[in-house]
Every structure is written in structure tokens, then in C-alpha cells.
N, C-alpha and C positions, 0 to 999 in steps of 0.2 A: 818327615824331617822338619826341623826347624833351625832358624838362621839364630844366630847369636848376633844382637840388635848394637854388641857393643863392638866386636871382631869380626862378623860378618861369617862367620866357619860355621858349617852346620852337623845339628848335631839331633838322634834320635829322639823321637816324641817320648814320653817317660815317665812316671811316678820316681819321686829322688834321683832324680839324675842330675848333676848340676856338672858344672863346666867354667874352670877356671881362665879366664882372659888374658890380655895386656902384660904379658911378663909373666902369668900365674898367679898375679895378684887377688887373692881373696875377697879383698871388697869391691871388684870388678863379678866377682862368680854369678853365674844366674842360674836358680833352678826350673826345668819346664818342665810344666805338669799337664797333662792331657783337656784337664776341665779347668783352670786358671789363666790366668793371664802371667807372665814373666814375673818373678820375683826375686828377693834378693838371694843370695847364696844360703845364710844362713836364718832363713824364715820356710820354716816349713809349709807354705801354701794356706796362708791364712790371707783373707782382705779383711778390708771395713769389715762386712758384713758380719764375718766370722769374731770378731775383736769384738762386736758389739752383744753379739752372744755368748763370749765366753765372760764377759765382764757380768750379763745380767745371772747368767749360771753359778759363778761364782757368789754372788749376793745374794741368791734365792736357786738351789740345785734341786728345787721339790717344783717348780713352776712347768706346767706344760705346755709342748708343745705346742698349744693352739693358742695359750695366752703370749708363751714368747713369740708366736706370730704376729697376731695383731697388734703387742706393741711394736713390731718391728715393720708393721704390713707386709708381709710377706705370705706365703703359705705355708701354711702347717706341712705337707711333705718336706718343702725347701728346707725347711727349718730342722726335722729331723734328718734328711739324707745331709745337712752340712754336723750336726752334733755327730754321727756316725761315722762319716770321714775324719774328725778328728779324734774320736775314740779309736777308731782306726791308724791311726797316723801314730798314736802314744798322747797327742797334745793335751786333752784329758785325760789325764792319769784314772782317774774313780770319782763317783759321787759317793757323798755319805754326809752322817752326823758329825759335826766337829764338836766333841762334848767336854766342857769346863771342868778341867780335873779336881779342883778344890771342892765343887760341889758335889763329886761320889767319893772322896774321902782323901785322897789324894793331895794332903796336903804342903807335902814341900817336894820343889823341882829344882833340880841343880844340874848345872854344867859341868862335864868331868872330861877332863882332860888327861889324857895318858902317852907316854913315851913309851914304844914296845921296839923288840926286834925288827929290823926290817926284814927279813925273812919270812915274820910270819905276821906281817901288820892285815892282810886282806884274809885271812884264816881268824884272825882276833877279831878284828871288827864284824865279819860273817856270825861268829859266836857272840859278837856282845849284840848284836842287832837279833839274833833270835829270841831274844829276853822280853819279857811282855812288858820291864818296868822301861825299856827306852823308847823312846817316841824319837830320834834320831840319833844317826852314827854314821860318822865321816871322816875321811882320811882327810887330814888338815897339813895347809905347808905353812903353817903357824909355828907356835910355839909348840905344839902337842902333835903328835904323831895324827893320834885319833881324838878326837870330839864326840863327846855322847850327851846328848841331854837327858837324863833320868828323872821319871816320877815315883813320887814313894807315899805309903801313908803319913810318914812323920820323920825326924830327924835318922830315930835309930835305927827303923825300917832302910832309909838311905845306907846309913853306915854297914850296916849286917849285908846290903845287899854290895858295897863295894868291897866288905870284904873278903865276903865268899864266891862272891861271882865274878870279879874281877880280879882282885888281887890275886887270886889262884891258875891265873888263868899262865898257862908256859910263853914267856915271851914279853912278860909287862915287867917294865922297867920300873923300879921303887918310888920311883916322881910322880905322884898320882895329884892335879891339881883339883880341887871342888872350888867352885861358886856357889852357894845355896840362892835362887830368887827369892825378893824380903817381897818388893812389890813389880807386879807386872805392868807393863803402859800398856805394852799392844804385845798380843798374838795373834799371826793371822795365817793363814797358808795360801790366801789369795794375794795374784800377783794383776797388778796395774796393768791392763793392756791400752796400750793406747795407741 
């Protein structure tokens, strides 16, 4: 058992358990985790330690174990039993190559924006996300139902592909929006932990 440091109520030792306070207020919630210390409701069990690993993972996901050790002095197990509990956890999703679409031919990427049935918006976006030209798709409370960002070889390659693959699809509404990208500043999929 463990006490709740802001209510005083006790509540089960636990992986994701967490425990809303003060009225049910959410940014009072604390989650207790068996090997951490108290955290906030919506941090899934990460400290320093953890931030400062997933920051170096992000910039370099080919580094090992034994070098992310000793830059961080720690020990090489330490270091892999906390990458594993976040693998574990979802917090790392995958490693892998992030590869420059323009340099294997892939050269124009547009944003596409669609207004579909809402009956069948999470059935469309399951089929437009199966497509190898999207590299993301999301239900947006935007202007657009769904949001796709699509890669293509070239203009007409885009167009053939929204109009066979999309436009056909039962449930897409006639307002089909494109963006084409002219120049890129940043792509990145790493996210700043601090």
C-alpha cells in the first residue's frame, strides 16, 4: 500500500495505477509505480534519468548501450533495463532509419485534407493509412475531417494517386483540400523532452 502524499488515502502499489485527489482534479492525480518514485498523473514513469536517454536515443538510435552508459555514467544494464521498460511502457514506439524522401525519388509531399461521412471516418482513415504513399493520417477537429500527408514520385503520380485511391473511396465528401510542399524547414519526429 501506499499513501497519497497529497490526500493522505491509500491506495495499491502498481504499474499505471493512478489516483485522482482534491475534488477528482487531474492535475492533483498521482501515478505509483513499484520501482519510481511518485509522479504526475499524466507522465508515464519517466525521471531525469530516463529524459536524458530518450533525448540522446532520439539523436543517435544506433548508439550502445555501453556508450549511452558512460556518457551518462551509469551502467550498461541500468541503462538497458530502463530503454526496455520504456519499450515496454509504448514510450518508445520503434527505432529505425528516418530516410529523406526526395533523395529515393519521392519527390513531392502534400497535405490532403478530406471531409468524409462521419459513419465511416475511422473505416477511411484505417484504408487511407494502409497505403504505402502516406506517411501520416488523422482525424482532425480542423477544418478537414481527416489529414493525410502523402509522398509521391512527382505531381501526377500525387494526382492518379488521389484520384484512384481516394477519391473512390465510399464516404469521401467532394472537398478534397491539397497543399503541395515547395520547400521544407524542419521534419523531424523527435520530440524535445525536457
Amino acid at each position: 500500500m501506499v499513501i497519497c502524499p497529497k490526500c493522505g488515502e491509500e491506495y495499491s502499489l502498481g504499474r499505471k495505477i493512478y489516483h485522482c485527489c482534491e475534488g477528482g482534479s487531474i492535475e492533483h492525480g498521482v501515478i505509483f509505480n513499484d520501482d519510481r518514485e511518485n509522479r504526475p498523473w499524466n507522465c508515464l514513469c519517466i525521471d531525469a534519468t530516463d529524459k536524458k536517454i530518450l533525448n540522446i536515443l532520439q539523436e543517435n538510435d544506433k548508439i550502445s548501450y555501453r556508450e549511452l552508459a558512460e556518457k551518462l555514467k551509469m551502467a550498461a544494464s541500468t541503462i538497458h533495463n530502463r530503454v526496455t521498460k520504456m519499450i515496454e511502457d509504448e514510450i518508445i514506439k520503434q527505432f529505425g532509419a528516418i530516410v529523406d524522401p526526395g533523395k529515393i525519388g519521392y519527390n513531392t509531399i502534400a497535405l490532403v485534407g478530406l471531409s468524409v461521412d462521419p459513419l465511416k471516418m475511422s473505416e477511411i482513415a484505417e484504408k487511407i493509412a494502409s497505403y504505402d504513399e502516406t506517411q501520416l493520417v488523422a482525424i482532425s477537429s480542423g477544418d478537414h475531417d481527416i489529414v493525410a500527408q502523402i509522398i509521391a514520385k512527382d505531381e501526377k503520380s500525387l494526382w492518379n494517386f488521389i484520384n484512384i485511391k481516394i477519391k473512390t473511396l465510399s464516404g469521401i465528401k467532394p472537398q478534397i483540400h491539397v497543399s503541395n510542399f515547395l520547400d521544407i524547414y524542419k521534419s523531424t519526429q523527435a520530440v524535445k523532452i525536457v
